[in-house]
C-alpha positions as CSV (number, residue, x, y, z in Angstrom):
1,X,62.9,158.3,67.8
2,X,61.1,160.8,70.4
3,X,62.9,162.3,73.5
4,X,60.6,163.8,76.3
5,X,62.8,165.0,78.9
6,X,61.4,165.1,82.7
7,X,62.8,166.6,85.8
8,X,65.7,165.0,87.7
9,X,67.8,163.8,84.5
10,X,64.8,161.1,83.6
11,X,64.2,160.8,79.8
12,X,61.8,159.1,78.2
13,X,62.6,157.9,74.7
14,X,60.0,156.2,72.4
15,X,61.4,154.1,69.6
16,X,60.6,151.8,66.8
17,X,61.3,148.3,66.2
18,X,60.7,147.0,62.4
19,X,59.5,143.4,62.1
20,X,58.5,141.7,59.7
21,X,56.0,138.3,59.5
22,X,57.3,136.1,57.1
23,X,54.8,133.6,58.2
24,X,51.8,132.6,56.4
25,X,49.6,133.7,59.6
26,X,49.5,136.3,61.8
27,X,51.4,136.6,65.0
28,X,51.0,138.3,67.9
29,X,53.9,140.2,69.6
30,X,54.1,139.7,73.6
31,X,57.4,140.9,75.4
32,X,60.5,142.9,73.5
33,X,63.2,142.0,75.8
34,X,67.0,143.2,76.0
35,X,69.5,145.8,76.9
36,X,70.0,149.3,75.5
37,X,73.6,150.7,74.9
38,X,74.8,154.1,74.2
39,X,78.3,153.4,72.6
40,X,79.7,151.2,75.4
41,X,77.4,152.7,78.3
42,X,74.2,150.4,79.1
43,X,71.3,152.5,79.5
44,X,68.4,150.4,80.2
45,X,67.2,146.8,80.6
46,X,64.2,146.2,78.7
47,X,61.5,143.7,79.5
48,X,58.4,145.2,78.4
49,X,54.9,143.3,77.6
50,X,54.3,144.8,74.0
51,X,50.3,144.5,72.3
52,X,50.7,144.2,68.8
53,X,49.7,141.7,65.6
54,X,51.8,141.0,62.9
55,X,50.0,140.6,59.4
56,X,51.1,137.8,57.3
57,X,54.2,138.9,55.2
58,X,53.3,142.6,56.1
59,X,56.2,145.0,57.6
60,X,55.2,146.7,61.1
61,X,57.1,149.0,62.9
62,X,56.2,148.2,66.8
63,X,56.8,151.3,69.4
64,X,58.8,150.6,72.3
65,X,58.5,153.6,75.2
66,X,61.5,153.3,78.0
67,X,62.8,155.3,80.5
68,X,66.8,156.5,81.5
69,X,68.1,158.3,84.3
70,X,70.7,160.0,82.9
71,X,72.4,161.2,86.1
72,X,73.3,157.8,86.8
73,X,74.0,157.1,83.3
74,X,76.7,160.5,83.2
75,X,78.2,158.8,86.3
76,X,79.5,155.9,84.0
77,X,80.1,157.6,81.1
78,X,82.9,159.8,83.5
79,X,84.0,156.3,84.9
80,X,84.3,155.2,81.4
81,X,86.3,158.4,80.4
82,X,88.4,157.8,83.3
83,X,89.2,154.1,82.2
84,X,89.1,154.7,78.4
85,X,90.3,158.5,78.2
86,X,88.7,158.5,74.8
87,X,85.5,160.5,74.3
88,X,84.5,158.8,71.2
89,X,83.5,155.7,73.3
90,X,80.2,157.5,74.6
91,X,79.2,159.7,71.2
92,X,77.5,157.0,69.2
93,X,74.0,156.0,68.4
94,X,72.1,153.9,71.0
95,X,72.4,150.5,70.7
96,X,69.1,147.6,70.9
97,X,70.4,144.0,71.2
98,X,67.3,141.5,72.6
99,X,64.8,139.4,71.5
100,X,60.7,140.2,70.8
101,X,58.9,137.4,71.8
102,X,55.7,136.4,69.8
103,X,52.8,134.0,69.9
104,X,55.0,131.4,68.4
105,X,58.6,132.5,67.9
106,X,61.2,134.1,69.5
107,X,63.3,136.6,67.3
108,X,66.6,138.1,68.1
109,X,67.2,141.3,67.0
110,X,69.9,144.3,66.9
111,X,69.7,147.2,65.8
112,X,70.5,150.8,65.9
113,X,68.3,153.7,67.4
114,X,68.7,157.2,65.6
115,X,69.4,160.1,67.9
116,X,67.8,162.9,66.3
């Protein structure tokens, strides 16, 4: 996972997805689609067109580049503080829960994005 910090509070965070084909052809990813949490904070909505094959029965770790504005982001982080009044709820790992679209399937997926 890469951070590239901007001005005004805007991060860029590039991240990878691991799929693997367990079809006997290749596939083409299209879309990766879903929402990224930070403990119970959503971040980002993801719906972003993705260019990549999938080798048959080969592992492939896809990139996915998004953007957060953290200034609104620290706004409900406080409001979740204020609700919650436990810290804990905001220092975890971000959070991907969506689906990457292929050529011929859609695939669910969850998973957990290391914050280095």
């Amino acid at each position: 996972t890469n951070w590239t910090q901007s001005a005004r509070g805007i991060v860029t965070i590039t991240a990878c997805i691991n799929i693997t084909n367990k079809n006997p052809i290749a596939i083409s990813v299209q879309t990766v689609r879903g929402i990224v949490t930070y403990g119970d904070i959503k971040l980002t909505d993801l719906n972003l067109p993705i260019a990549a094959v999938l080798e048959p029965h080969q592992p492939k770790a896809v990139p996915v580049v998004f953007t957060v504005n953290f200034y609104s982001v620290l706004q409900d982080a406080l409001a979740a503080l204020g609700q919650n009044g436990v810290l804990g709820t905001i220092l975890k790992k971000l959070h991907f829960k969506g689906d990457v679209i292929t050529s011929i399937i859609t695939i669910p997926i969850e998973m957990d994005i290391p914050v280095a």
